[in-house]
MDTraj code that builds the backbone (N, CA, C; nanometers):
import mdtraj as md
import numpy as np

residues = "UNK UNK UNK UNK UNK UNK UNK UNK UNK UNK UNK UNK UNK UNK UNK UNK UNK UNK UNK UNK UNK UNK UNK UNK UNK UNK UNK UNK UNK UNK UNK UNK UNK UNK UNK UNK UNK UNK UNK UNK UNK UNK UNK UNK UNK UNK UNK UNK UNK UNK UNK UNK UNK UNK UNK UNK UNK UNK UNK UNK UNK UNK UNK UNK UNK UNK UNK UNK UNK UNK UNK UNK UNK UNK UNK UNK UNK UNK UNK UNK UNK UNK UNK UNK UNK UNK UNK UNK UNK UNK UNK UNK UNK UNK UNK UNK UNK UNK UNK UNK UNK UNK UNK UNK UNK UNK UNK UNK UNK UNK UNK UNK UNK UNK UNK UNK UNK UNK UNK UNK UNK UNK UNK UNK UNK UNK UNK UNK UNK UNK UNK UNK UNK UNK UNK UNK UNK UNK UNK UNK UNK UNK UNK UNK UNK UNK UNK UNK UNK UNK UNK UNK UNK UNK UNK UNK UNK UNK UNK UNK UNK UNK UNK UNK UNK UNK UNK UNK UNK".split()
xyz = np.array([
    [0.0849, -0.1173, 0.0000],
    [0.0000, 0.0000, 0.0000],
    [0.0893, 0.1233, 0.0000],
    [0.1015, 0.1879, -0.0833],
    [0.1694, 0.3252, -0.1509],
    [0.0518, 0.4464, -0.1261],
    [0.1326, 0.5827, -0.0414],
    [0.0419, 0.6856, -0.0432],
    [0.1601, 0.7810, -0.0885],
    [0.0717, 0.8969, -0.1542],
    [0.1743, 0.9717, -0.2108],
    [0.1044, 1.1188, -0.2256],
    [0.1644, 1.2297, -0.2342],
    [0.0817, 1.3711, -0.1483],
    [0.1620, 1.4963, -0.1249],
    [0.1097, 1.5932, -0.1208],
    [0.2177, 1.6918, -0.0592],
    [0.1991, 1.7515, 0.0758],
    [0.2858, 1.7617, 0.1366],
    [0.3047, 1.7502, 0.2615],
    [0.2363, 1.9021, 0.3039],
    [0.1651, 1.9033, 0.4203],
    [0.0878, 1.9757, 0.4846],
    [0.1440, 2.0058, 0.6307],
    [0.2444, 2.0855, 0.6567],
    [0.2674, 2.0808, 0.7782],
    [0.2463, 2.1699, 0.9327],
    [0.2113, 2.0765, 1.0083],
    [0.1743, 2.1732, 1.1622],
    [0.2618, 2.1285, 1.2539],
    [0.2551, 2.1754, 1.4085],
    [0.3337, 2.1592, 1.4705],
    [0.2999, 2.0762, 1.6202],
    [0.4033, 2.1034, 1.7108],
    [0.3209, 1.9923, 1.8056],
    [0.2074, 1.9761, 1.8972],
    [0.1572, 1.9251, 1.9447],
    [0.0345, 1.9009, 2.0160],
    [-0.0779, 1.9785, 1.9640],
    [-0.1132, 1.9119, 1.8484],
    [-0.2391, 1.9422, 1.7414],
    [-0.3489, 1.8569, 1.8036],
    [-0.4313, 1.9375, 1.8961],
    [-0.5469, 1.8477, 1.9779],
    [-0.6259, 1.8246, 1.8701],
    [-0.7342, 1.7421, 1.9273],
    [-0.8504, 1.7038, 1.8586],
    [-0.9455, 1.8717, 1.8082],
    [-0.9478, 1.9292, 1.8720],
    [-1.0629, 2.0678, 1.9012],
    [-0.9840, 2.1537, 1.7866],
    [-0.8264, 2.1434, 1.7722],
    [-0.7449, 2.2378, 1.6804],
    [-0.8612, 2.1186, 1.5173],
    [-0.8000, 2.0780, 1.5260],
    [-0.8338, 1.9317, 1.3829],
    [-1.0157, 2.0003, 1.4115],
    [-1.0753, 1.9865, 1.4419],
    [-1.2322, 1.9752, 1.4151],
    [-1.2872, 2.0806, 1.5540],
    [-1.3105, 2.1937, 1.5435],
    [-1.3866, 2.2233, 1.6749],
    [-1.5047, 2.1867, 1.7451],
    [-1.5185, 2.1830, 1.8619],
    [-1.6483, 2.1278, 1.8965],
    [-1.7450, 2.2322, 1.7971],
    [-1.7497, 2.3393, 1.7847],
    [-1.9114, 2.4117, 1.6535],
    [-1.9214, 2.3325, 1.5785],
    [-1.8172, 2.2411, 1.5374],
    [-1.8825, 2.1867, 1.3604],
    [-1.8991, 2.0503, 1.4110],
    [-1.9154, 1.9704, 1.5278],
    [-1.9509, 1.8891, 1.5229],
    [-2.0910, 1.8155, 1.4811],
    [-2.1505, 1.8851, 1.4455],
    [-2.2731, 1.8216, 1.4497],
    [-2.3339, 1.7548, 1.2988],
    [-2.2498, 1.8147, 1.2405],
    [-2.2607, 1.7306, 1.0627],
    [-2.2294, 1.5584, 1.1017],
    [-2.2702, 1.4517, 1.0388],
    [-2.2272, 1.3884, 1.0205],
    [-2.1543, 1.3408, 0.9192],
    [-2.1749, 1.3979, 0.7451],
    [-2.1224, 1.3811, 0.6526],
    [-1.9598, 1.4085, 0.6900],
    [-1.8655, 1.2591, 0.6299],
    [-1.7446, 1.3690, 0.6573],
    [-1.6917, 1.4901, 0.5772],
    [-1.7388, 1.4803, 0.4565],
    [-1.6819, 1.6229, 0.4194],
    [-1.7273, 1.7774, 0.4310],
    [-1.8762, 1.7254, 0.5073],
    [-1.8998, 1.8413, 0.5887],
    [-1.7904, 1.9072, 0.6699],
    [-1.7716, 1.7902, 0.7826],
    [-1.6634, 1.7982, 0.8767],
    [-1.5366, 1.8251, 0.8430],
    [-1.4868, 1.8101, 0.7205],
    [-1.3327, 1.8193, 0.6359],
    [-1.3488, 1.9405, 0.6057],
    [-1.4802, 2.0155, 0.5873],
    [-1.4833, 2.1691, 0.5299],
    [-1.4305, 2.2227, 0.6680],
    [-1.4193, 2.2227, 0.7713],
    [-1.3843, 2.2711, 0.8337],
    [-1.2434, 2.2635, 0.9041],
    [-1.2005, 2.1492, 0.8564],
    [-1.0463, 2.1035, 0.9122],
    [-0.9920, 2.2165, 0.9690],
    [-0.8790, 2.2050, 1.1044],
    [-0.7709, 2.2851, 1.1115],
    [-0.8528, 2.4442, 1.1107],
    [-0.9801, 2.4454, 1.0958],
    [-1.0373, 2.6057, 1.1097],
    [-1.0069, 2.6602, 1.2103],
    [-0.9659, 2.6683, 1.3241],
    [-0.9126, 2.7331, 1.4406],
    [-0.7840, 2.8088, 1.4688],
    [-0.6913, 2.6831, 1.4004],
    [-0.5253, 2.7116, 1.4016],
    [-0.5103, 2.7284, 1.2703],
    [-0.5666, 2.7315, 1.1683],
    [-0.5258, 2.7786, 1.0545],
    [-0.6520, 2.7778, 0.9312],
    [-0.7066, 2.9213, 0.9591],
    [-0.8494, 2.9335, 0.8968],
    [-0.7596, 2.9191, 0.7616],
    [-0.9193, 2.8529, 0.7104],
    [-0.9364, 2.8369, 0.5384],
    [-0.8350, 2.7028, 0.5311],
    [-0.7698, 2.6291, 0.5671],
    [-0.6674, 2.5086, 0.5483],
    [-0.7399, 2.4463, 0.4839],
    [-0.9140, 2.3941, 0.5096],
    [-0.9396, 2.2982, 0.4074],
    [-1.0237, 2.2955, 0.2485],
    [-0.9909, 2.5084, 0.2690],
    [-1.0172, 2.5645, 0.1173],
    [-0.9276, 2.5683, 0.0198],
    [-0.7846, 2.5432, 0.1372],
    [-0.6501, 2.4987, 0.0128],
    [-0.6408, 2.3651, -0.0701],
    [-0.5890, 2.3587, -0.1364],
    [-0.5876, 2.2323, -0.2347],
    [-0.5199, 2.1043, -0.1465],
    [-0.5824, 2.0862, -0.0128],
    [-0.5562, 1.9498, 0.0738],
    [-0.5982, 1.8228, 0.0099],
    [-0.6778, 1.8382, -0.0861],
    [-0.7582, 1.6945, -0.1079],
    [-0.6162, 1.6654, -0.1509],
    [-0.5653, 1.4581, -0.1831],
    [-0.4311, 1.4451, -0.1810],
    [-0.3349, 1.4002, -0.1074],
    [-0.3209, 1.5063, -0.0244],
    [-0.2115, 1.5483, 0.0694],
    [-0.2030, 1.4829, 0.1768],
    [-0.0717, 1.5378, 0.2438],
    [-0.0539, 1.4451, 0.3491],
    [-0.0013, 1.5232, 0.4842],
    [-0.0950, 1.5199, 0.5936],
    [-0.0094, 1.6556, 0.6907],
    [0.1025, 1.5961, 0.7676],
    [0.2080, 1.6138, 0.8480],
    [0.3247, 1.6263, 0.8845],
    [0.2962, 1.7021, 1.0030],
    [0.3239, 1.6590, 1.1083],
    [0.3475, 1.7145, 1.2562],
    [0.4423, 1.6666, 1.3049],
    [0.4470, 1.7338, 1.4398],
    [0.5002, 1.7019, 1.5516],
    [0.4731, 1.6393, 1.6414],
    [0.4913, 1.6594, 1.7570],
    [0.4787, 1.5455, 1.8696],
    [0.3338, 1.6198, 1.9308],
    [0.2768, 1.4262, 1.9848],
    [0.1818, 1.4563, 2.0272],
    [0.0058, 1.4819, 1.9459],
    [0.0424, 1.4696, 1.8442],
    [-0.0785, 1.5085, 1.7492],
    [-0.1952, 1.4225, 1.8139],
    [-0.3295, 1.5047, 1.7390],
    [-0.4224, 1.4463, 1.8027],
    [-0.5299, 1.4319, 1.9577],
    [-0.3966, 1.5123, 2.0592],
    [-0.4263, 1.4827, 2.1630],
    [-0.5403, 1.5581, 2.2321],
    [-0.5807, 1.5373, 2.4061],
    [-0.7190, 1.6086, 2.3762],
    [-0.8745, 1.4784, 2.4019],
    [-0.9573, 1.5390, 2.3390],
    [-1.0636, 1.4348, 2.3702],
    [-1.0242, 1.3426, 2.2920],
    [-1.1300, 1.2598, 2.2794],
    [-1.1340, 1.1177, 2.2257],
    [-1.1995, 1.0985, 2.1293],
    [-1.3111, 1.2239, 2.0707],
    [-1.4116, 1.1881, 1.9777],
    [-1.3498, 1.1464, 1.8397],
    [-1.3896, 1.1022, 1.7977],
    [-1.3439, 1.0397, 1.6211],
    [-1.3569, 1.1044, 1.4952],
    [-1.4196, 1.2699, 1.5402],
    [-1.4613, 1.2955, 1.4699],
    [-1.2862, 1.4162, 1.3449],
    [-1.2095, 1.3835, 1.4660],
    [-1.0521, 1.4361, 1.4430],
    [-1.0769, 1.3512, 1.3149],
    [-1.0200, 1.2107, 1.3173],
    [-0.9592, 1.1674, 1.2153],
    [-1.0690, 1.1179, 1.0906],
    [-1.2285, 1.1384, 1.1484],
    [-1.2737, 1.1978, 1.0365],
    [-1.3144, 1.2594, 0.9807],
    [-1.2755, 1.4263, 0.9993],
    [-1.2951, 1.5170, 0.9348],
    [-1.1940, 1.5109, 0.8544],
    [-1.0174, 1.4840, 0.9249],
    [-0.9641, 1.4533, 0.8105],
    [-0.9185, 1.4164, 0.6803],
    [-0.9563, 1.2821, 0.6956],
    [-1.0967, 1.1777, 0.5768],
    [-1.1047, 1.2889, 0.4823],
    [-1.2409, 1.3346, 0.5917],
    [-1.3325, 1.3845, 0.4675],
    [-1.2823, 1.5371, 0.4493],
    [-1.1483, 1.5561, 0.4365],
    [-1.0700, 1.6603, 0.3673],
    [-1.0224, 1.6254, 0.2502],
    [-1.0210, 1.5285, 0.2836],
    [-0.9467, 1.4514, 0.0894],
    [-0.8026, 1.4111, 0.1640],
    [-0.7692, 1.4876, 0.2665],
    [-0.6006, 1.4511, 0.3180],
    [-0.5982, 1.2674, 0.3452],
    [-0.4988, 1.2070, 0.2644],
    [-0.4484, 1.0793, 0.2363],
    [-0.4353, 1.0421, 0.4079],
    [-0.3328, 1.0942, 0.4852],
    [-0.2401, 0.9835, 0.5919],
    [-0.1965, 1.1147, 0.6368],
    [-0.1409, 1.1028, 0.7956],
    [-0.0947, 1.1745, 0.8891],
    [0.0144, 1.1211, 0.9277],
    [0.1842, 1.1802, 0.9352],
    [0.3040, 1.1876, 0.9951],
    [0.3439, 1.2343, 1.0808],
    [0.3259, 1.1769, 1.1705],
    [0.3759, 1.2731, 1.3137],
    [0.4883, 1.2306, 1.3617],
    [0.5514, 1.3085, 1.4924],
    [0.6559, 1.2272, 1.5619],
    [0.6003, 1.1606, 1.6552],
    [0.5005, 1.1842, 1.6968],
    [0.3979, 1.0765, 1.7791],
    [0.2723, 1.1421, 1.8113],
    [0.1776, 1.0206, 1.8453],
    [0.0579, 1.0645, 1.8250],
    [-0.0241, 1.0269, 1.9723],
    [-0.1168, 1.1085, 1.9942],
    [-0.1963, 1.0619, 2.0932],
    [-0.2488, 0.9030, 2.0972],
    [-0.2839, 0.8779, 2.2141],
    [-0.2854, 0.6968, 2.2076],
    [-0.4252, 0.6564, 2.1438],
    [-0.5051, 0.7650, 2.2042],
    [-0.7076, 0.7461, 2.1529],
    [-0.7166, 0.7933, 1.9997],
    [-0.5842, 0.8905, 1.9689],
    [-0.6248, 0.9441, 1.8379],
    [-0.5787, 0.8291, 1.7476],
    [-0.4532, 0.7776, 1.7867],
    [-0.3780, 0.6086, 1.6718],
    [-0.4857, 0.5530, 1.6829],
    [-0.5843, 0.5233, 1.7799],
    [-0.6676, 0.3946, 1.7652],
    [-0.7585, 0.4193, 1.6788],
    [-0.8391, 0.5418, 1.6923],
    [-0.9466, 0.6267, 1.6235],
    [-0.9267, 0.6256, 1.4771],
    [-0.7643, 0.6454, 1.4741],
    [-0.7386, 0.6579, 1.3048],
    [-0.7392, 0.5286, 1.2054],
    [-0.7020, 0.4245, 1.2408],
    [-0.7302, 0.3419, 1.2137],
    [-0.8502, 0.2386, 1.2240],
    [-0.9395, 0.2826, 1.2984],
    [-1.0504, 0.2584, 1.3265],
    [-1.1354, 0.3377, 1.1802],
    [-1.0839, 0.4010, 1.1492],
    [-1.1824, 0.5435, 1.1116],
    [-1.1439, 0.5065, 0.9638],
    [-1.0125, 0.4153, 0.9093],
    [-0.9739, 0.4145, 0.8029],
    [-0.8678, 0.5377, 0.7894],
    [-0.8046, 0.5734, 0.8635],
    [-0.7239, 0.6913, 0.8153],
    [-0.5383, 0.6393, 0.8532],
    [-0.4963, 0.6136, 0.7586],
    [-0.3167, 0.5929, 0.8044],
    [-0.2681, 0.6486, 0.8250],
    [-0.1985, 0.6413, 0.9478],
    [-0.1052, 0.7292, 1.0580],
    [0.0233, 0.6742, 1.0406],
    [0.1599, 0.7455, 1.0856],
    [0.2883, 0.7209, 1.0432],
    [0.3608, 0.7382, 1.1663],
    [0.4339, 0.7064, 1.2555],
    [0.4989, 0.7622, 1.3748],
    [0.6507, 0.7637, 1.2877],
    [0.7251, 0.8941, 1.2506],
    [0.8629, 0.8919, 1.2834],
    [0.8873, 1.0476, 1.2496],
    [0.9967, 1.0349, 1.3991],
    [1.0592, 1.1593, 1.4349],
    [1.0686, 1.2341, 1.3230],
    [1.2351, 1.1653, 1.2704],
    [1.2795, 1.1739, 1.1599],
    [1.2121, 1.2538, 1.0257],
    [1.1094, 1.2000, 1.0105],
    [1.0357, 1.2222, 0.9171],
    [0.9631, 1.3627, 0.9258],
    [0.8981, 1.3867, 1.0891],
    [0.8335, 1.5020, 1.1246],
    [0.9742, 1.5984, 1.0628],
    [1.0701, 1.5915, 1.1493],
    [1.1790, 1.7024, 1.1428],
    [1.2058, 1.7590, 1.0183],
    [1.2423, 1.6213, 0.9139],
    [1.2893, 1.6374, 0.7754],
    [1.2025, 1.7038, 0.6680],
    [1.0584, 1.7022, 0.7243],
    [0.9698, 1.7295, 0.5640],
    [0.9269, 1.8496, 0.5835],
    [0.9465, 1.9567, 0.5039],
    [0.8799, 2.0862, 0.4934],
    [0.7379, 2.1143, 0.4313],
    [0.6576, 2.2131, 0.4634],
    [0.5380, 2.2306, 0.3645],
    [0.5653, 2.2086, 0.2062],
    [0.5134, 2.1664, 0.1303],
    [0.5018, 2.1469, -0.0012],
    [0.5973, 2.0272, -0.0657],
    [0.6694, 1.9300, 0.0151],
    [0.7753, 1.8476, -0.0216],
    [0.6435, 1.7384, -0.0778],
    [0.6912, 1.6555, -0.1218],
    [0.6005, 1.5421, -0.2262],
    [0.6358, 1.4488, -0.1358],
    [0.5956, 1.3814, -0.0544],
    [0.6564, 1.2424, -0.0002],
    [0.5537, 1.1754, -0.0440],
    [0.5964, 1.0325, -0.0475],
    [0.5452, 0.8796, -0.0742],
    [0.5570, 0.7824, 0.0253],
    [0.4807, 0.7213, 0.0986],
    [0.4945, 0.6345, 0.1786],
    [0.4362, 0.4672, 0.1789],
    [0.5138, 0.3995, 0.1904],
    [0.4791, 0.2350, 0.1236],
    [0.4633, 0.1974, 0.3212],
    [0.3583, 0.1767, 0.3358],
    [0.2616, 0.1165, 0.4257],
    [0.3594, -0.0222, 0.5209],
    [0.3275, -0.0664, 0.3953],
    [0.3470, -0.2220, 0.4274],
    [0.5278, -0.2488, 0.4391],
    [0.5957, -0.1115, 0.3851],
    [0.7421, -0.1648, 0.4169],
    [0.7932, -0.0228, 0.5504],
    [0.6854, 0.0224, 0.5992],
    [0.7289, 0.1172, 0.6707],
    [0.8432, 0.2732, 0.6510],
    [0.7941, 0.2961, 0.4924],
    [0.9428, 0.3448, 0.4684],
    [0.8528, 0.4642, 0.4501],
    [0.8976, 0.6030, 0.4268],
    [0.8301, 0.7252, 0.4294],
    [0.9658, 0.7927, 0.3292],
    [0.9053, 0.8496, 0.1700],
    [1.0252, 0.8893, 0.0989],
    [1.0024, 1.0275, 0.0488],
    [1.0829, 1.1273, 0.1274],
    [1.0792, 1.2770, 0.0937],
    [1.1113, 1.2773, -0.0684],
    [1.0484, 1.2652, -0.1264],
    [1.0654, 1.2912, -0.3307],
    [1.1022, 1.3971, -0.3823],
    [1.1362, 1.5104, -0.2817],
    [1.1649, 1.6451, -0.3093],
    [1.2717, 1.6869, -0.2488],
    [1.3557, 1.6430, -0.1520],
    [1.4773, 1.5979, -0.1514],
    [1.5567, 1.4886, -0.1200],
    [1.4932, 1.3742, -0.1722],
    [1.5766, 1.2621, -0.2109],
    [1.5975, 1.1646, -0.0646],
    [1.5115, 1.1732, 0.0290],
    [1.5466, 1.1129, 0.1973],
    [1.4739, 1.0404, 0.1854],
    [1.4335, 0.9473, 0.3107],
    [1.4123, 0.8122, 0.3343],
    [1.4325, 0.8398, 0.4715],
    [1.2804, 0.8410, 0.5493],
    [1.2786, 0.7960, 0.6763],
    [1.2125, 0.6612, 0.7346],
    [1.2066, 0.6136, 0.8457],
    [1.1609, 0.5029, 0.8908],
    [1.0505, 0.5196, 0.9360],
    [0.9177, 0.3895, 0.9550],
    [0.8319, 0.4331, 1.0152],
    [0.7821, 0.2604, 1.0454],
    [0.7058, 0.2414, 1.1429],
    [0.6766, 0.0804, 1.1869],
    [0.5700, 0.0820, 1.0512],
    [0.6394, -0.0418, 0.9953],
    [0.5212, -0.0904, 0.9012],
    [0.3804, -0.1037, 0.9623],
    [0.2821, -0.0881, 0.8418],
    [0.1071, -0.1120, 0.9311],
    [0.1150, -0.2732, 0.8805],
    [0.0333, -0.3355, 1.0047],
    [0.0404, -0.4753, 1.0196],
    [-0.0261, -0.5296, 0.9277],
    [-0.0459, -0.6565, 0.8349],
    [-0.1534, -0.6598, 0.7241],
    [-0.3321, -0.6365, 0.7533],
    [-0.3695, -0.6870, 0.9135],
    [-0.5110, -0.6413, 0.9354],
    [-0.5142, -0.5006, 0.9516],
    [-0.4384, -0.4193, 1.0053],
    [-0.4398, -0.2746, 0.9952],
    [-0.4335, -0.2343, 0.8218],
    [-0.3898, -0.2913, 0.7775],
    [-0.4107, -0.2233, 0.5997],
    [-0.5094, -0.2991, 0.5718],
    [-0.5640, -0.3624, 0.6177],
    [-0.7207, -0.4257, 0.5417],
    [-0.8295, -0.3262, 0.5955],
    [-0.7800, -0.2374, 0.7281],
    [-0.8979, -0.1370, 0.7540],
    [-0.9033, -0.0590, 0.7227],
    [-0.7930, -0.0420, 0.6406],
    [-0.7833, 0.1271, 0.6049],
    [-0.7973, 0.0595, 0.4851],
    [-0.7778, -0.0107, 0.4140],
    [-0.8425, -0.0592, 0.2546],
    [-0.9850, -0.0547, 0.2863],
    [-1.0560, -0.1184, 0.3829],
    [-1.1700, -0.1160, 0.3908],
    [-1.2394, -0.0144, 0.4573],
    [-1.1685, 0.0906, 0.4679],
    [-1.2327, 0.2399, 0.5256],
    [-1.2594, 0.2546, 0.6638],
    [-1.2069, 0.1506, 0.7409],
    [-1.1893, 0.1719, 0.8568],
    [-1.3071, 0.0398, 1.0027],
    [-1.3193, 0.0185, 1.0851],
    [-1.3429, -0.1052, 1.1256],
    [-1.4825, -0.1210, 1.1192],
    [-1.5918, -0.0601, 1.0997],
    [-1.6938, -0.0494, 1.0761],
    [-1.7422, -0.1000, 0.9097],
    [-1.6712, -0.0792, 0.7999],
    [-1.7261, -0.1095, 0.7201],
    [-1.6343, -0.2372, 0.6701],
    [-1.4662, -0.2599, 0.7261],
    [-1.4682, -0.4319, 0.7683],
    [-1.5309, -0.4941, 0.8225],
    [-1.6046, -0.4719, 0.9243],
    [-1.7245, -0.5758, 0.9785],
    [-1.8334, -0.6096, 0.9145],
    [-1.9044, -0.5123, 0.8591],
    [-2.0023, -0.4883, 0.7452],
    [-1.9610, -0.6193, 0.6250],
    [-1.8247, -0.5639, 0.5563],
    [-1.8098, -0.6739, 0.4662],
    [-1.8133, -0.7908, 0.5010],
    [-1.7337, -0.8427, 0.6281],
    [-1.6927, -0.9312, 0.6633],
    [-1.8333, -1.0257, 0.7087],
    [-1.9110, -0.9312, 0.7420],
    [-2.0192, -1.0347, 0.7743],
    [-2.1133, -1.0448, 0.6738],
    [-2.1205, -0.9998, 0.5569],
    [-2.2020, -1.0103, 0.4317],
    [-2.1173, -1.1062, 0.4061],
    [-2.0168, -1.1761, 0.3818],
    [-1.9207, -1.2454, 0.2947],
    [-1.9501, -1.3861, 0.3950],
    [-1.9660, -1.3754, 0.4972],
    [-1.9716, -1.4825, 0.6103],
    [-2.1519, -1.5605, 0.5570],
    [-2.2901, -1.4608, 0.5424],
    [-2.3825, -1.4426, 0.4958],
    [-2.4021, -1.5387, 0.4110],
    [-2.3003, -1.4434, 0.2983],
    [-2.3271, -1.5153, 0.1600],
    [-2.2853, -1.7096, 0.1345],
    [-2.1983, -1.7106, 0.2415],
    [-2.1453, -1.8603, 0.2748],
    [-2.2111, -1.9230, 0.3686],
    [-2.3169, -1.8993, 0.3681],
    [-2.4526, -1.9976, 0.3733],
    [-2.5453, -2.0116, 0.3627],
])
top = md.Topology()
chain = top.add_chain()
for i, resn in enumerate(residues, 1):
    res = top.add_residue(resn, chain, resSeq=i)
    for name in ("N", "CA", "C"):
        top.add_atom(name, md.element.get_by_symbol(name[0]), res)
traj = md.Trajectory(xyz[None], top)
């Protein structure tokens, strides 16, 4: 699994409330919720050309409440996958829950500037700045973690999974 994007970058301890404020919670569509991305700490972010892209933080991202609605407003920004140097513990679970791929490495936060092109291969953990030529590390996603984010996250793996179970009998 290959993601590829231009890098969107913020800094550290990007709570949940910065990502989605409690006002716009009440849409459920996510790209309702994506219209509003990042509106707090950086009005208009999801009127820029985010669909694509890929944001880049620092430490701590995510952190804050617990609601889900962080990693899917994201989603429904069009933004691909999130790089941080680490991430809140409720927000990693949420994101992958939610279908959204998350990246933990330092390295990577430090090295990538706004507008760099990186590419990141999932399954070999590797994260590749394409705009100046680097290569950082990142823990590969496990193969059931890329089947949820293939399948949009754990809700609509269950869905399949039990139509397919269904259909086999």
């Amino acid at each position: 699994m290959k993601i590829q994007g231009r890098a969107w970058k913020f800094g550290d301890d990007v709570d949940t409330d910065a990502i989605i404020a409690a006002r716009y919670l009440n849409p459920t569509d996510p790209a309702e919720l994506g219209a509003c991305l990042m509106e707090d700490i950086r009005p208009g972010f999801a009127c820029e050309d985010v669909r694509g892209g890929i944001i880049v933080a620092g430490a701590n991202f995510g952190c804050g409440s617990s609601r889900e609605h962080a990693p899917v407003a994201i989603r429904g920004a069009g933004v691909r996958a999130v790089v941080a140097e680490s991430f809140a513990r409720i927000f990693f679970r949420n994101a992958f829950n939610t279908g959204l791929p998350i990246f933990e490495s330092a390295d990577a936060a430090k090295g990538i500037v706004e507008g760099d092109e990186i590419e990141i291969d999932a399954s070999e953990g590797l994260i590749r700045n394409l705009s100046r030529n680097e290569t950082y590390r990142s823990q590969p996603v496990p193969p059931f973690m890329r089947e949820l984010i293939a399948s949009g996250g754990l809700l609509s793996y269950m869905m399949k999974n039990l139509n397919q179970e269904g259909k086999k009998k």
